[in-house]
C-alpha positions as CSV (number, residue, x, y, z in Angstrom):
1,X,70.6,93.4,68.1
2,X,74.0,93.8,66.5
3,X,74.6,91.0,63.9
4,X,77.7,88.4,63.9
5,X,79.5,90.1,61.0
6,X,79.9,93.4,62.9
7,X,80.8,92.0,66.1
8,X,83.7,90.6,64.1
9,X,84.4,93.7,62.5
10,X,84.3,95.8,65.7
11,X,85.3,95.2,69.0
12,X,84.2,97.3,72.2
13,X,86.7,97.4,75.3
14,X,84.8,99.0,78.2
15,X,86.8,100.9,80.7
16,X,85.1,103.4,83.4
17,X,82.3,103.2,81.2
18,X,83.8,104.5,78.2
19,X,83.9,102.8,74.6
20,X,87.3,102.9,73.0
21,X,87.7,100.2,69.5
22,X,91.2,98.5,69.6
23,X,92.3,100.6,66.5
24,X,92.1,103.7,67.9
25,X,93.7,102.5,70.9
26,X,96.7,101.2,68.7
27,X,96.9,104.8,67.4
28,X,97.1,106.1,70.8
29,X,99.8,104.2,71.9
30,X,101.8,105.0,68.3
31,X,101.2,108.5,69.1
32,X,102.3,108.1,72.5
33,X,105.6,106.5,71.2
34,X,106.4,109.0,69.2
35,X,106.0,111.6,71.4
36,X,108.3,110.6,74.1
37,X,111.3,110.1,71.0
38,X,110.4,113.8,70.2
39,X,111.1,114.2,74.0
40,X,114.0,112.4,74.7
41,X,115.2,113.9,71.0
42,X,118.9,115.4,71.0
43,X,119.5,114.4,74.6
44,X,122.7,111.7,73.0
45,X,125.4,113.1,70.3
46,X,128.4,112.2,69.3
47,X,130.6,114.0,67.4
48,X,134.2,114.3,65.5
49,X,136.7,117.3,64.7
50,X,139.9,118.4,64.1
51,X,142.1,121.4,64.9
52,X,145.3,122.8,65.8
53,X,147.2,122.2,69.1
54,X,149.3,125.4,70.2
55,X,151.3,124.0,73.3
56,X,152.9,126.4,75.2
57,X,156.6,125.5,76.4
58,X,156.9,123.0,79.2
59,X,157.3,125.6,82.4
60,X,158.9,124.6,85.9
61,X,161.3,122.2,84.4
62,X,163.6,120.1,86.2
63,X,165.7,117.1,85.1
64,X,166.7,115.6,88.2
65,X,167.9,112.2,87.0
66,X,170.6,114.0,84.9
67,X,171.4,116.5,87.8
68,X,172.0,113.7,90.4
69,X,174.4,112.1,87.8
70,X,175.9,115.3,87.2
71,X,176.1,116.0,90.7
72,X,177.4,112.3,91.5
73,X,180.4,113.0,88.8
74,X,181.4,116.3,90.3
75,X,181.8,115.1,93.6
76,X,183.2,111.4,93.7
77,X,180.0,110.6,95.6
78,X,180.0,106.8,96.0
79,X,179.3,103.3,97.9
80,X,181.7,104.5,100.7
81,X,179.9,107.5,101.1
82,X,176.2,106.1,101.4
83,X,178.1,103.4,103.6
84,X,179.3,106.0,106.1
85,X,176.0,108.1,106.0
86,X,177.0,111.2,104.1
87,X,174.3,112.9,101.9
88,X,173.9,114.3,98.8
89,X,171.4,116.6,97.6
90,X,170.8,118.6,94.5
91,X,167.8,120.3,92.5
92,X,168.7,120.9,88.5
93,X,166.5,123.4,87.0
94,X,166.5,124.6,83.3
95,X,164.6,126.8,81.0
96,X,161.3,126.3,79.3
97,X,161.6,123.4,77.2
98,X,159.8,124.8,73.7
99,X,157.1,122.2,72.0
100,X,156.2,122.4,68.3
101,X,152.7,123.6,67.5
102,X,150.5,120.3,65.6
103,X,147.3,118.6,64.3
104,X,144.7,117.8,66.7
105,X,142.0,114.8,66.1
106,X,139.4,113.9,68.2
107,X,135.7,113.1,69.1
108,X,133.3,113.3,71.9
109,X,130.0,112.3,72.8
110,X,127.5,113.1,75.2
111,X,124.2,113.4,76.8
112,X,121.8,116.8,78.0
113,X,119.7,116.2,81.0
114,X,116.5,116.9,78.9
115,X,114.2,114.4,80.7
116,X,115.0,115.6,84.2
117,X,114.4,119.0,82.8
118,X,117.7,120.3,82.5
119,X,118.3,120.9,79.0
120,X,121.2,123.5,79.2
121,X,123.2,121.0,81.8
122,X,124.8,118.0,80.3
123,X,127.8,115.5,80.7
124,X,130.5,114.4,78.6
125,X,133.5,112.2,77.4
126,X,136.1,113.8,74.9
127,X,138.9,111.6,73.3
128,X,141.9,113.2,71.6
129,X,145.3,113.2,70.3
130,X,148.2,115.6,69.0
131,X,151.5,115.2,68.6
132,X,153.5,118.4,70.2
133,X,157.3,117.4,69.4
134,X,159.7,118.6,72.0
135,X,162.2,121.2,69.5
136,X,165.8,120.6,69.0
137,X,167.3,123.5,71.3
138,X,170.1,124.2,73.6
139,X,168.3,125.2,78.0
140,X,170.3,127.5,80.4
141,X,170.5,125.5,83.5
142,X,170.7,125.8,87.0
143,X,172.0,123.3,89.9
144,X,172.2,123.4,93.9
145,X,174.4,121.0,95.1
146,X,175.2,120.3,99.0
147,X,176.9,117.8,99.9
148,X,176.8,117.2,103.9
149,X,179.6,114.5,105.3
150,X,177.8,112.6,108.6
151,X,181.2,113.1,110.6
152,X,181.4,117.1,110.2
153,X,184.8,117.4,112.0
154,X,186.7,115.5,109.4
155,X,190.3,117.2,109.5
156,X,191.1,116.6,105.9
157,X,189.0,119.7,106.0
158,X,189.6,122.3,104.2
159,X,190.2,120.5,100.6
160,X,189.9,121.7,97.2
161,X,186.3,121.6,96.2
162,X,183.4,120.0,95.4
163,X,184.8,116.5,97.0
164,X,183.1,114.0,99.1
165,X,185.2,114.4,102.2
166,X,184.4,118.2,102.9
167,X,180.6,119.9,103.4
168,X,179.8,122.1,100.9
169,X,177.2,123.9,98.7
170,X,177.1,124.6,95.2
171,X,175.8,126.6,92.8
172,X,176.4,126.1,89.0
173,X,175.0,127.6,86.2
174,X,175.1,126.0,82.5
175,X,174.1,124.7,79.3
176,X,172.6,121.4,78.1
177,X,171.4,120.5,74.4
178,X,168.5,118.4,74.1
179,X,168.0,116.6,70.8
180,X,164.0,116.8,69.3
181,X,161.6,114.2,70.6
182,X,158.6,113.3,68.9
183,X,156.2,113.2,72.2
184,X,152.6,112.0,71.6
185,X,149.8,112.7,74.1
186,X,146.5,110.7,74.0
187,X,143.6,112.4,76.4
188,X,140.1,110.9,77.5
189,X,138.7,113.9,79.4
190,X,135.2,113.9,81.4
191,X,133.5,116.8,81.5
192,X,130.5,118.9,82.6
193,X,128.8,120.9,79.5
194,X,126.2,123.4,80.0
195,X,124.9,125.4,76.8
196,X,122.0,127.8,75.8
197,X,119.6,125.2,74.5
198,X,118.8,127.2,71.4
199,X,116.4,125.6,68.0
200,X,119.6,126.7,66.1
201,X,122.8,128.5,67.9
202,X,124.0,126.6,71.0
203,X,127.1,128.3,72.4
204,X,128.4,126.1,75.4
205,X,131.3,125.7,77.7
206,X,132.4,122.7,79.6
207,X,135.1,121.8,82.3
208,X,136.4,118.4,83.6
209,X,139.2,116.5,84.6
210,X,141.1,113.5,82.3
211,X,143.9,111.4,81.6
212,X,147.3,112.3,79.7
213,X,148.8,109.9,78.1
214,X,152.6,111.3,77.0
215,X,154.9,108.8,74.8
216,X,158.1,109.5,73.5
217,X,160.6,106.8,71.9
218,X,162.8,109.1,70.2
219,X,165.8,111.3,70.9
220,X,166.8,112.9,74.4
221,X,163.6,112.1,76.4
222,X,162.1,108.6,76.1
223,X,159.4,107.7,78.0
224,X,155.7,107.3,78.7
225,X,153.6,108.2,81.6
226,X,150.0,108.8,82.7
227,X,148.9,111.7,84.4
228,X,145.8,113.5,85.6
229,X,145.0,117.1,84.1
230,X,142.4,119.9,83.8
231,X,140.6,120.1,80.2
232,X,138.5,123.4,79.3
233,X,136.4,124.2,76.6
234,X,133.7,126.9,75.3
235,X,132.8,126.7,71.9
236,X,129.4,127.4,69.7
237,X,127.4,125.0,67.9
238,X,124.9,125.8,64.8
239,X,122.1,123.1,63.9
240,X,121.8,122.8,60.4
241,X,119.1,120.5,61.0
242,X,117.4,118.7,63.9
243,X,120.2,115.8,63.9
244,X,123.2,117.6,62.3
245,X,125.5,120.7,63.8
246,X,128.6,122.4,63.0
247,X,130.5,123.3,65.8
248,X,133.6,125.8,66.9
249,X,135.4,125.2,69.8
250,X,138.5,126.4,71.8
251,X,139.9,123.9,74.4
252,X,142.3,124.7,77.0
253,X,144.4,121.8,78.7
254,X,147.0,121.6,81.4
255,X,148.4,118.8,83.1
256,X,152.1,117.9,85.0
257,X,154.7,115.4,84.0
258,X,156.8,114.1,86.5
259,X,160.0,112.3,86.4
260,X,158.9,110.8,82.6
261,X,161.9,109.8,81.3
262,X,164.7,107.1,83.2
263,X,167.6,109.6,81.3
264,X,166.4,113.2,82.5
265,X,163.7,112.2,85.0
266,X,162.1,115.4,83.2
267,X,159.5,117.0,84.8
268,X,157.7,120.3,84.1
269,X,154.3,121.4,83.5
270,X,152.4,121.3,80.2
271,X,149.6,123.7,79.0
272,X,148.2,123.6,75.4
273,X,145.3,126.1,74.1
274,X,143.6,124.0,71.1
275,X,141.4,125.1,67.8
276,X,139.1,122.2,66.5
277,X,136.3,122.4,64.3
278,X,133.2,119.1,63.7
279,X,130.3,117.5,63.4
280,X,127.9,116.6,65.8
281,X,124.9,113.7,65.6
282,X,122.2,114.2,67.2
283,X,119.5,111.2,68.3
């Protein structure tokens, strides 16, 4: 017969005939806990850097705001015209607009698919900003003009041209200054990241899609739009411990403005190839 004392010092819970003390089965359960945190470990991060943003010069560029007005100015187009149903039409094209080369600041964070068993697939969301200023410069451009009169047997015809009495088309080729404008771009990019799930090195390269935020409140162009763009990375990160890496990574962004500014109504497409260097958490 056990006595009183031990029964208060030890108690038996019977299951399927085995014998396990409440202690032990506190233990287990610790254990347990553990385990699945060293399972679930390095699945979140978050991280910061900075870098250097090399845009490339704004390509495809039109202005056709400006190029209506200009086209408006050369011809007398006006109230009477709209009124009578003639048309005017015009495309104003330029040279690549240059952008200065700037600082870059970001951070990310993210999550790797270790659970489902997927540790080299993962998901992320990037935030960044840079600053690439459009340069003081002088563009070549280009115009078509056509001008097209509803009533196409108007005898005032033949007249000196461009007028808005006579159909014609135009081509004319010239210069325009633009002043420098400080353009800011703000980006929150999704992205898809797989990596070689290594104790230490962990190259990795990721794709997605995001939103690019350009503002400008300064100089020729003033404006601020959001657009949708393509963001690109592949980079290599080094654990110096379990919760702690260093990482190097190269991003690659591109995205298409579109009538931005009520002066210009510039439009053009932007690409940028980026340098960063950060920390990473792991937990």
């Amino acid at each position: 017969m056990v006595s009183d004392s031990v029964q208060c010092r030890v108690r038996l819970l019977k299951r399927g005939g085995v014998e396990l003390n409440r202690p032990v089965i506190y233990a287990v359960l610790i254990m347990v806990s553990l385990l699945h945190v060293n399972v679930a470990y390095s699945e979140w991060y978050v991280g910061g850097y900075g870098g250097f943003n090399a845009a490339q010069p704004l390509k495809d560029v039109t202005m056709n705001t400006y190029g209506y007005t200009n086209a408006v100015n050369r011809t007398g187009f006006g109230a009477t015209n709209i009124t009578a149903g003639d048309t005017l039409t015009q495309n104003f094209k330029t040279s690549d607009l240059s952008l200065k080369q700037s600082l870059l600041f970001g951070g990310k964070g993210g999550y790797f698919f270790n659970d489902q068993g997927l540790p080299w697939l993962g998901v992320e969301l990037d935030l960044f900003t840079t600053n690439p200023t459009i340069k003081n410069q002088t563009v070549s451009t280009d115009q078509d003009i056509r001008f097209t009169p509803k009533d196409l047997s108007n005898p005032a015809c033949p007249a000196p041209l461009p007028n808005n009495i006579c159909a014609f088309q135009q081509n004319v080729k010239s210069t325009l200054p633009v002043t420098e404008t400080s353009l800011r771009l703000i980006t929150a990019a999704f992205n898809v990241v797989a990596r070689y799930p290594g104790k230490v090195f962990q190259p990795y390269v990721g794709i997605g899609v995001g939103a690019f935020y350009f503002t400008s409140s300064t100089g020729s162009v003033q404006g601020r739009q959001v657009v949708p763009g393509l963001n690109a990375s592949a980079g290599l990160k080094v654990l110096m411990t379990e919760e702690v890496g260093f990482f190097l990574e190269g991003k690659y962004n591109r995205a298409t403005l579109t009538n931005f500014d009520p002066t210009l109504g510039l439009s053009g497409e932007y690409s940028a190839v980026n340098f960063v260097a950060g920390l990473a958490y792991h937990f």
